[in-house]
C-alpha positions in Angstrom: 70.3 -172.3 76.7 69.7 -175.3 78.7 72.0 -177.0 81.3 71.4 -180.3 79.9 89.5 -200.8 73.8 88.3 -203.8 74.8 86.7 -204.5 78.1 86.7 -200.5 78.8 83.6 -199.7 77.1 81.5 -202.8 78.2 82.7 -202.1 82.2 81.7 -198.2 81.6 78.5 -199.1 80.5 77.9 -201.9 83.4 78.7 -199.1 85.5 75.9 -196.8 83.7 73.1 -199.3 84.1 74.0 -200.4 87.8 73.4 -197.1 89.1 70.2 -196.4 87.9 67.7 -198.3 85.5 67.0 -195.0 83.6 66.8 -191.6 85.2 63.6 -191.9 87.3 62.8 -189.5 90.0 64.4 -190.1 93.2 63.9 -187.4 96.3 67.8 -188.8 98.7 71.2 -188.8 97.8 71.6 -191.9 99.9 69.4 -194.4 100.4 70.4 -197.7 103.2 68.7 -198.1 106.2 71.0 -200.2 109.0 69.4 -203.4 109.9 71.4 -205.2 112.9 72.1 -208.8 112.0 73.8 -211.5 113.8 77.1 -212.0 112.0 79.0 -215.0 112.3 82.9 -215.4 113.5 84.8 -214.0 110.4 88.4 -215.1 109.6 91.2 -213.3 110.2 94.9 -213.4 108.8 94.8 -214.6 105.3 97.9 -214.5 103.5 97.1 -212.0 100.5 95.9 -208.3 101.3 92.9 -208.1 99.1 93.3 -205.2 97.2 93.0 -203.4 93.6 95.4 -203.3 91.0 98.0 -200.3 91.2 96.0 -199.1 94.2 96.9 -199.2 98.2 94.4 -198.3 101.0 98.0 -197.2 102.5 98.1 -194.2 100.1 96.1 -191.2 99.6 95.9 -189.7 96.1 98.0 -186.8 95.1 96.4 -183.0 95.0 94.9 -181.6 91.3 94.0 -178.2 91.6 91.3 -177.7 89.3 90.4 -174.6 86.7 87.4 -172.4 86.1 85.9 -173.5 82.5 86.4 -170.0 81.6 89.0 -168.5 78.4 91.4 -165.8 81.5 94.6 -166.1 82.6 96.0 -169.4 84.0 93.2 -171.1 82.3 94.4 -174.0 80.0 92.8 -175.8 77.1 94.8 -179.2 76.8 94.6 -181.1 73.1 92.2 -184.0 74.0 93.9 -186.4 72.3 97.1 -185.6 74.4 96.3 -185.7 77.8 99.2 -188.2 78.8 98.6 -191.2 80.8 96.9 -191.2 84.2 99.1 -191.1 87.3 97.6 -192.0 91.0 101.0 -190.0 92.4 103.0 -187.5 90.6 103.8 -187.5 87.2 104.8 -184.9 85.0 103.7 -186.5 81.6 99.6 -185.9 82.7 97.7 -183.1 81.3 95.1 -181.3 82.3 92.8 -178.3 81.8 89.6 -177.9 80.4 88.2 -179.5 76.8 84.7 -178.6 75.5 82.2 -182.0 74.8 79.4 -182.1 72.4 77.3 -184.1 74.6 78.7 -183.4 78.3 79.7 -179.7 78.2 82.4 -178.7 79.3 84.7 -181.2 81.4 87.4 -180.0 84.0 90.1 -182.9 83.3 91.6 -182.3 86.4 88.2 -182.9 88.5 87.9 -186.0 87.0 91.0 -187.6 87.9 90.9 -186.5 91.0 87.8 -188.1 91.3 88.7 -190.8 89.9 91.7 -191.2 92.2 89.2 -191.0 95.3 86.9 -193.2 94.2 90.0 -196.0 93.5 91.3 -194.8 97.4 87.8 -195.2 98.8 87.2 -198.7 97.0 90.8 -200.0 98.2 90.1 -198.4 101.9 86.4 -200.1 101.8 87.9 -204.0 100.5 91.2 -203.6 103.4 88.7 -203.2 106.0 86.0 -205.9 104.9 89.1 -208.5 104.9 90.0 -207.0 108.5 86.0 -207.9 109.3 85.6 -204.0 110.8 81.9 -203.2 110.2 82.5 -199.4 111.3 84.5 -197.1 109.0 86.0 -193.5 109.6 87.8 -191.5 107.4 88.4 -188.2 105.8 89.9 -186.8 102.3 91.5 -183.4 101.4 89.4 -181.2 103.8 88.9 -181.7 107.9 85.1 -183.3 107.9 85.2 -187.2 109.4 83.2 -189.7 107.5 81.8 -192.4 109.1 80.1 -195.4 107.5 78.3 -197.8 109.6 77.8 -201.1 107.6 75.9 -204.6 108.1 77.0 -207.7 106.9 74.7 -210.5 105.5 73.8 -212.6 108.1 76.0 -216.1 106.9 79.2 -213.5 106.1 80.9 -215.8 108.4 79.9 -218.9 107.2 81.2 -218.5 103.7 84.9 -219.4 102.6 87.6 -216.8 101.8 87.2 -216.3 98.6 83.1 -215.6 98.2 83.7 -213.4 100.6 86.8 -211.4 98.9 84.6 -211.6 95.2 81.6 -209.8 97.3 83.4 -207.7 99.3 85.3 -206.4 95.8 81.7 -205.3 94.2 80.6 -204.0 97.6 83.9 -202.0 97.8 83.5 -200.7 93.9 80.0 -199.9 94.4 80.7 -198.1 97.7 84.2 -196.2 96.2 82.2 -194.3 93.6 79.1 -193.6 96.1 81.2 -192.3 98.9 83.6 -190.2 96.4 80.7 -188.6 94.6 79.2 -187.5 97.9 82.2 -186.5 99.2 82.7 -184.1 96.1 79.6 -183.0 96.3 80.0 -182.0 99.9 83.1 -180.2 99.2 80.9 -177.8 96.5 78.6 -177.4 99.5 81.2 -176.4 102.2 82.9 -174.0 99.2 80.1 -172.3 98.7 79.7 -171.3 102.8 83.3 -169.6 102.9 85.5 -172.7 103.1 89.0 -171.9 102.4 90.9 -175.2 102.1 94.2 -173.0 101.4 93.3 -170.3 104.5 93.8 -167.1 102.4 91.6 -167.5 99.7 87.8 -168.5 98.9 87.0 -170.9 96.6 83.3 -169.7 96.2 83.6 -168.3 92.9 84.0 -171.9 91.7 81.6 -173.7 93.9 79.2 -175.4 92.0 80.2 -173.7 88.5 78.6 -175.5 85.2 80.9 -177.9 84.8 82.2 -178.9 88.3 79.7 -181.8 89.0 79.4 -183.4 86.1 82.9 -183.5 85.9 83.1 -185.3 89.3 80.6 -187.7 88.7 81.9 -188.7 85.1 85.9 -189.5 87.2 83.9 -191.5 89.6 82.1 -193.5 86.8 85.5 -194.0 84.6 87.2 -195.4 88.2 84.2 -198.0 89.0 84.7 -199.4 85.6 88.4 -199.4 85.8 88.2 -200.5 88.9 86.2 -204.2 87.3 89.3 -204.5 84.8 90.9 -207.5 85.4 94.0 -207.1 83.4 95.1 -203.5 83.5 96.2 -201.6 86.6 94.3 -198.6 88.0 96.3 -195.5 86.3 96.7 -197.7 82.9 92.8 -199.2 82.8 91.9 -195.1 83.9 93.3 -193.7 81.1 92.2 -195.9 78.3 88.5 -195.1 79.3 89.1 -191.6 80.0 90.3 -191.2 76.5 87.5 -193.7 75.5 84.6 -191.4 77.3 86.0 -188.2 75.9 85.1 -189.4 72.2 81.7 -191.1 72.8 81.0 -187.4 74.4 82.1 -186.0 71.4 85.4 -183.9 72.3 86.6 -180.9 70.8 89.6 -179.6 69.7 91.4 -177.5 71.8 91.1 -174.2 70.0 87.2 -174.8 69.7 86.8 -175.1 73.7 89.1 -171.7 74.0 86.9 -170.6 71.9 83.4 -171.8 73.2 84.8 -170.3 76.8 85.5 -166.8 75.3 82.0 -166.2 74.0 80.7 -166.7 77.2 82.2 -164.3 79.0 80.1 -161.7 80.1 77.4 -164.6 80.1 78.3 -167.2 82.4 81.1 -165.6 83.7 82.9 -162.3 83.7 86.9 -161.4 84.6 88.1 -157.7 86.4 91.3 -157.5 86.9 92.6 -160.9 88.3 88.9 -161.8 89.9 86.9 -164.3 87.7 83.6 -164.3 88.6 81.0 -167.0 88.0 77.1 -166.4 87.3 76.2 -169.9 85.8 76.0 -172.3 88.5 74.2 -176.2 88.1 73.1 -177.3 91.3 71.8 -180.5 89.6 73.3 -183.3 91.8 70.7 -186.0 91.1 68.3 -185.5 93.6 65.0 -184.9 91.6 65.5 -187.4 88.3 68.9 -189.4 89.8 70.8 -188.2 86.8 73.0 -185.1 86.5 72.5 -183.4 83.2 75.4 -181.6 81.4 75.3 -177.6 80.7 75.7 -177.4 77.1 75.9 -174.3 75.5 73.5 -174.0 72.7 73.7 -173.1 68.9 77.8 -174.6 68.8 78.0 -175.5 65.0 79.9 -178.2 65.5 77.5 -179.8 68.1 74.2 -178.5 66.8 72.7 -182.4 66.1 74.4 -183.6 70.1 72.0 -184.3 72.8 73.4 -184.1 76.4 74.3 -187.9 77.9 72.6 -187.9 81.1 75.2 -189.6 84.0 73.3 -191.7 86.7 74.2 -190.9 90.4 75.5 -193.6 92.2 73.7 -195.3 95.1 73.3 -197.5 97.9 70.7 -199.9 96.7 72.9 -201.9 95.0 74.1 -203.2 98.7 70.7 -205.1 99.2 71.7 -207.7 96.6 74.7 -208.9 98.7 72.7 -208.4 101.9 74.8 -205.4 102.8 73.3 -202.2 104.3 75.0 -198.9 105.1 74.2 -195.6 106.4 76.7 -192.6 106.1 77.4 -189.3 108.2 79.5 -186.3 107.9 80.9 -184.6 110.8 81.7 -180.9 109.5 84.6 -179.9 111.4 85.3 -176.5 110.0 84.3 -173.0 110.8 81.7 -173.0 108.6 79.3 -175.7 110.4 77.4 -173.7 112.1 76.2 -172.1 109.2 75.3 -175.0 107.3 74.0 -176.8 110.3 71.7 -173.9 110.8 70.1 -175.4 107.1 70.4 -178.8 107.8 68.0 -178.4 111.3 65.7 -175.2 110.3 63.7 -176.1 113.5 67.0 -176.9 115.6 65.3 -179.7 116.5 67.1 -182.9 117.3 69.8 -180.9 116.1 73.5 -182.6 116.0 76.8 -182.4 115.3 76.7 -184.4 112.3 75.0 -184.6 108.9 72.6 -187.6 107.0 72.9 -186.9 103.4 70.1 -188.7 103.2 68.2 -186.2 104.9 70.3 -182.6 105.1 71.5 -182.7 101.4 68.0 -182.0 99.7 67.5 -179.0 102.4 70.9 -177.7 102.1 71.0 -177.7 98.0 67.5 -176.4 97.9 68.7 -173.4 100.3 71.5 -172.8 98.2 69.4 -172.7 95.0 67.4 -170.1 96.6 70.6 -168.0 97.9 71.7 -168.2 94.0 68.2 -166.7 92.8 67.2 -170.0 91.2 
């Protein structure tokens, strides 16, 4: 048991190789250091909002609720090659659920769109505030904590025309989309796990961190940075040609094979009494030792025995240096649960603050919670 049709598949793969070259061991989520440079006068005003296809910094994406990977009630188990089209806002025609992969495990459809529907936000939020020349961003997604990114420019951002800076500013803003979504989903598995209740009445710990839930994330924010570099599709319609695409280089199941897959393991990697699912198998593989999240794969499945897992770099901030960007990024936990995590983040209370550098507090909170879980 180990936890291991055109330009869609050449932009997927792009996307692959720019995060890491290989999986080679890495010790930060995040890795940009600010460096203060003198930035020149930037124009102002021009008369096209620079944005992405079918996406507006404007609007925020819709809410998925997602599903344990387990075969219980309310748990569905979608046919893969009828998951409707992809829709940024509501539409009734998407489907969602869980589907069993030969080489990625199992996948929670729903956390990848909605993953993928950050990652398009964030990207569109990042490029609207490069053409506005604001250097300091702040925002926040489904759950109270304020991010705040702090970038440089390169030093002659002002002396270049309009439109070299709107083609850098589009792979900054790609780049940054899928960093700042996958650490943002990764933070919500963290704050889950200490007793956040985004709905007030109910814990979502049982799911925090389960098998499939980061993988899952990261593979959304991969399929949005490549749709977000097609130049002829919009957003939902580029989103769900490579979702489909992915699903069948992973090697996806039908449905009945993931029900089934789900019911041997109860009692394994998770167990049901009464209307309480509880989970045992948790992955806390975000990246941090090899840069690479491995799938949980459950072993001895006939019609997977010859698969290997696909390995799915983390994205980065390196990329940045090539355009002469920087960037550093902090998390201000504003829910009843900070003090708790805090307490992780600064063991020696030293220099302690309000806010977090994933940089820094991410390894020490997800080795603490590896040791809470008996791992």
């Amino acid at each position: 048991m180990y936890c291991s049709r055109r330009l869609s598949l050449i932009a997927f793969l792009a996307v692959l190789l720019s995060g890491v070259a290989g999986c080679q061991r890495v010790t930060t989520l995040v890795g940009a250091v600010v460096c203060q440079v003198p930035v020149g006068p930037v124009q102002r005003g021009p008369a096209t909002r620079w944005t992405f296809r079918g996406l507006d910094a404007r609007v925020r994406p819709r809410i998925r609720p997602g599903s344990y990977a387990s075969e219980t009630h309310g748990v569905h188990f979608p046919d893969p090659e009828h998951l409707g089209p992809h829709s940024y806002r509501l539409n009734w025609s998407e489907k969602n659920g869980i589907v069993y992969t030969c080489r990625g495990g199992h996948i929670d459809i729903a956390h990848v769109r909605k993953a993928a529907d950050w990652t398009g936000f964030l990207a569109a939020y990042v490029l609207d505030r490069l053409q506005r020349g604001e250097t300091r961003l702040r925002f926040r997604l489904w759950e109270p904590s304020v991010y705040t990114v702090e970038l440089t420019l390169p030093a002659n951002w002002g002396l270049l025309s309009t439109a070299q800076r709107e083609q850098i500013a589009r792979d900054v803003s790609r780049g940054l989309g899928q960093y700042l979504a996958y650490t943002a989903m990764t933070w919500h598995e963290i704050l889950t796990w200490f007793g956040y209740r985004p709905k007030g009445y109910k814990t979502e710990f049982p799911s925090a961190f389960s098998w499939e839930d980061t993988y899952s994330n990261l593979l959304g924010t991969c399929i949005a940075a490549a749709a977000l570099q097609d130049q002829e599709r919009a957003f939902d319609e580029a989103v769900t040609a490579i979702l489909q695409q992915q699903l069948e280089e992973l090697g996806v199941q039908p449905a009945h094979t993931a029900r089934n897959v789900s019911r041997a393991l109860r009692g394994q990697w998770y167990s049901r009494k009464g209307f309480l699912t509880t989970i045992s198998k948790r992955s806390f593989d975000v990246g941090l030792d090899d840069g690479c999240v491995t799938p949980c794969l459950v072993p001895m499945l006939p019609a997977c025995e010859v698969a290997q897992g696909r390995l799915l770099p983390v994205p980065t901030l390196d990329f940045l240096a090539a355009y002469g960007f920087s960037a550093r990024l902090e998390i201000e936990p504003r829910v009843w649960e900070a003090g708790k995590i805090l307490d992780v983040a600064y063991p020696n209370r030293s220099g302690r603050m309000r806010k977090l550098d994933p940089t820094v507090h991410f390894p020490r909170i997800m080795s603490h919670l590896e040791q809470s879980a008996g791992g």
